[in-house]
C-alpha positions in Angstrom: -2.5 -5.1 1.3 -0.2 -5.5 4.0 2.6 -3.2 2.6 5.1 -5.9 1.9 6.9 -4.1 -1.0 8.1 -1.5 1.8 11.0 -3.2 3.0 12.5 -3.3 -0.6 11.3 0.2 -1.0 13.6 1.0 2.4 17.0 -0.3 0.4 15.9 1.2 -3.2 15.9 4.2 -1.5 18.5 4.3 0.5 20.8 3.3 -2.5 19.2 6.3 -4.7 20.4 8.9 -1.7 23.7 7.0 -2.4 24.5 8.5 -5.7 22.0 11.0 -6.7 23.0 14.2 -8.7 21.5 17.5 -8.2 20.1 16.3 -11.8 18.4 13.3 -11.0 14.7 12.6 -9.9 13.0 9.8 -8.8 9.6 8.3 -10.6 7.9 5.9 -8.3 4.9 3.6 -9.3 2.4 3.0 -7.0 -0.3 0.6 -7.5 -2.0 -0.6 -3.8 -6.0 -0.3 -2.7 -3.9 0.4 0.7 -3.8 -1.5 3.9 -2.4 -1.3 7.6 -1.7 1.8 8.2 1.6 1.6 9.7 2.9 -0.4 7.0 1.9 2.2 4.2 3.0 5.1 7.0 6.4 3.7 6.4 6.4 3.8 2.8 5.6 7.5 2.7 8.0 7.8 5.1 10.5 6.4 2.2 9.1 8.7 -0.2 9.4 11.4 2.4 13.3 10.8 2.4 13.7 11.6 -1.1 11.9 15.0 -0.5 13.7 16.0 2.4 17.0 15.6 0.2 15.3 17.9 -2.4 15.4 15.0 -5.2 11.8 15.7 -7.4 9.8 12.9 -6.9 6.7 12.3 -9.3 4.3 9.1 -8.5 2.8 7.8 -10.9 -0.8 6.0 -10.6 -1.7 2.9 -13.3 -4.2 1.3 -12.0 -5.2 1.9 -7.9 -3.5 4.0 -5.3 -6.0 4.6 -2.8 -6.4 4.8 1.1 -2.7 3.4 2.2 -1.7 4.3 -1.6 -2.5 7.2 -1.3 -1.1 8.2 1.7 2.2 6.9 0.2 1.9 9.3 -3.5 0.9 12.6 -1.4 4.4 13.5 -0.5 5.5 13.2 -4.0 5.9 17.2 -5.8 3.8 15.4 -9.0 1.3 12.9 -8.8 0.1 11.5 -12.5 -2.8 9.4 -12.8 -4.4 7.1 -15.5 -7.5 8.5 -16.8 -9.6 5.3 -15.1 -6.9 5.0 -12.0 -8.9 4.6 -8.7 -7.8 7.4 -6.3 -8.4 9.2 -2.7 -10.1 6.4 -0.2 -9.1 9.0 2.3 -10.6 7.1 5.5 -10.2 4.4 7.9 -11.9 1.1 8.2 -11.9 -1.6 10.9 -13.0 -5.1 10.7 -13.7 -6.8 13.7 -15.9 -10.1 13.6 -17.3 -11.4 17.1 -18.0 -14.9 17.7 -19.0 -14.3 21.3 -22.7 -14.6 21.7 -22.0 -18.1 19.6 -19.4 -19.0 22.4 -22.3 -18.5 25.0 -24.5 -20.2 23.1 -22.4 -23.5 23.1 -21.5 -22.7 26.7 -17.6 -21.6 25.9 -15.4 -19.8 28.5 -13.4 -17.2 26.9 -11.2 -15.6 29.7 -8.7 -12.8 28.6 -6.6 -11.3 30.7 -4.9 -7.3 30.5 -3.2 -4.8 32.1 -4.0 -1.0 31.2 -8.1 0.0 30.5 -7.8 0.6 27.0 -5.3 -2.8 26.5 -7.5 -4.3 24.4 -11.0 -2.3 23.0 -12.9 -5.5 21.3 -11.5 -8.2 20.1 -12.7 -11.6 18.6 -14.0 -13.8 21.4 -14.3 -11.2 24.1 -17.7 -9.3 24.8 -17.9 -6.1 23.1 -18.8 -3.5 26.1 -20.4 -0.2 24.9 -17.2 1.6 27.1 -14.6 -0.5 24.7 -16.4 0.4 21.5 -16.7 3.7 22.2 -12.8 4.1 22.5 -12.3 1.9 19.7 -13.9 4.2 17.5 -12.3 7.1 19.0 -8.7 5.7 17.8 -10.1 4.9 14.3 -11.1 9.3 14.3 -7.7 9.7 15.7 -5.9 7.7 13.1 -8.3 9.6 10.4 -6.9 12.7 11.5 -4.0 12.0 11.0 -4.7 11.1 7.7 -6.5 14.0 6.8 -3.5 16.0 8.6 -0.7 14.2 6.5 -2.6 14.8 3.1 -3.1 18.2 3.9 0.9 19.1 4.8 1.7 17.8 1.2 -1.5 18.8 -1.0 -2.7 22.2 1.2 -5.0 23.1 -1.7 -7.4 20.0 -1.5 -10.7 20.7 0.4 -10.5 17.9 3.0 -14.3 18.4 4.0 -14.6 17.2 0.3 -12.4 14.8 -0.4 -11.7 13.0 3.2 -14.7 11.0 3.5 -13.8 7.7 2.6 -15.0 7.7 -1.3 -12.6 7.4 -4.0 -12.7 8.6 -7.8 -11.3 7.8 -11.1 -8.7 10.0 -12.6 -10.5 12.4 -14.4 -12.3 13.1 -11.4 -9.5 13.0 -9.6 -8.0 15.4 -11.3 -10.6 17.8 -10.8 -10.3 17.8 -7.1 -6.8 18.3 -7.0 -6.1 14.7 -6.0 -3.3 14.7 -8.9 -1.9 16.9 -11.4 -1.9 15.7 -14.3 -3.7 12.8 -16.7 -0.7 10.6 -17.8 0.0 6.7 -17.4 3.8 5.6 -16.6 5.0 4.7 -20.1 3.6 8.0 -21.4 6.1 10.0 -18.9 8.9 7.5 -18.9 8.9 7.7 -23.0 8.9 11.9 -22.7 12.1 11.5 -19.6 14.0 9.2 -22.0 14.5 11.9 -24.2 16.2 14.4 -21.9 17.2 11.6 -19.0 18.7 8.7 -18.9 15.9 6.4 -17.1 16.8 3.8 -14.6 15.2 1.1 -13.3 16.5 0.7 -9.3 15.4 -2.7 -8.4 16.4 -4.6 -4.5 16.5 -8.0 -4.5 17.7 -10.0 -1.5 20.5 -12.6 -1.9 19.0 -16.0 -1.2 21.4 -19.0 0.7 22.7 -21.8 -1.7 20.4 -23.8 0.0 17.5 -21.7 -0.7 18.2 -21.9 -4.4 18.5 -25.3 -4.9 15.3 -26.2 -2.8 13.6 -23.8 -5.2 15.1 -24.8 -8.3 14.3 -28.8 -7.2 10.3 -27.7 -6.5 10.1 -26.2 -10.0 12.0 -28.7 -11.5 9.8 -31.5 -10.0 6.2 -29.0 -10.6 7.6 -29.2 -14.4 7.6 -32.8 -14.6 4.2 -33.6 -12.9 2.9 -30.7 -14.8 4.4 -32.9 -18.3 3.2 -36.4 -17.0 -0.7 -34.7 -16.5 0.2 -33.4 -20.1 0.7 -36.4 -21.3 -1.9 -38.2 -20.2 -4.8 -35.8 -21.1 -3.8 -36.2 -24.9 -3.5 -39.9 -24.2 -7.2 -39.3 -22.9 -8.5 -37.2 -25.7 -6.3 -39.5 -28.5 
């Protein structure tokens, strides 16, 4: 939800720009319901860097790619889709739960202090003034916008007024409106590359400290044992 894959996106990437042939392309699975919005704006960002390079990039959708997920498969040239994949979500949403008619209730200050008129909008504790909501939901039509904007630079032929308004759609559907181009699941378009490509898999992962390691190995080692001893004595139990 929170776009944590990005940062190992950031370094997959940047190794593919490394060594990539006029010949090479780049197939990139996506499976997120979306989340923060700049977290998933950086990861089209790193799809966005393959494109500008001019290395194809096709994104291929499993399972879910929608709001955030979406955002991050529009700048691909191909977008492929299961046929029950869960696509579009093209909106914003804000959640913001207010405890402070409960503070008042119990007779609990809540004091917060800012610099700039639009610092904070609402927040949690503080009193939710009609002046602060209304800018609130100005910046959620503002980020929508943008949204809407991004989609469109990438996909011009989608009709926005249909397909930005926060609903999503299977693939089939999908496919319909011009959300992707074509019904096919990962495996189906690996298994067709493999036969004229040589397929790759380009996987980060960070170098942990000896320390690290150990610590790790020592907590499943020990999880193995209690794990074993419970084992042992639920047959004990049952025998």
């Amino acid at each position: 939800m929170r776009a944590q894959a990005v940062d190992q996106l950031r370094h997959e990437v940047t190794a593919v720009l490394t060594i990539a042939q006029p010949q090479d392309l780049v197939v990139l699975n996506i499976e997120s319901p979306g989340g923060v919005v700049h977290g998933y704006g950086l990861g089209a960002a790193q799809v966005l860097r393959l494109r500008d390079k001019n290395i194809p990039v096709t994104v291929c959708v499993d399972k879910v790619a929608a709001s955030g997920g979406y955002l991050m498969s529009v700048p691909a040239q191909k977008i492929y889709a299961a046929p029950f994949a869960i696509l579009g979500s093209i909106g914003v949403v804000a959640q913001v739960p207010n405890v402070n008619r409960l503070l008042k209730k119990y007779d609990v200050d809540y004091k917060e202090y800012t610099a700039g008129e639009f610092k904070r909008t609402v927040s949690l504790f503080g009193e939710v003034t009609e002046k602060g909501e209304k800018k609130f939901l100005e910046q959620l039509e503002e980020t929508h916008t943008l949204f809407k904007s991004f989609v469109h630079r990438y996909r011009p032929q989608l009709e926005l007024a249909q397909i930005a308004t926060g609903e999503h759609w299977f693939g089939e559907q999908a496919l319909k409106l011009g959300l992707i181009d074509a019904i096919k699941t990962s495996d189906d378009y690996l298994l067709e590359l493999s036969h004229t490509h040589q397929v790759l898999k380009i996987n980060y992962e960070e170098k942990k400290p000896w320390n690290e390691k150990i610590s790790k190995m020592l907590s499943l080692s020990l999880s193995s044992a209690i794990s074993r001893v419970v084992g042992e004595l639920e047959t004990r139990k049952f025998l």
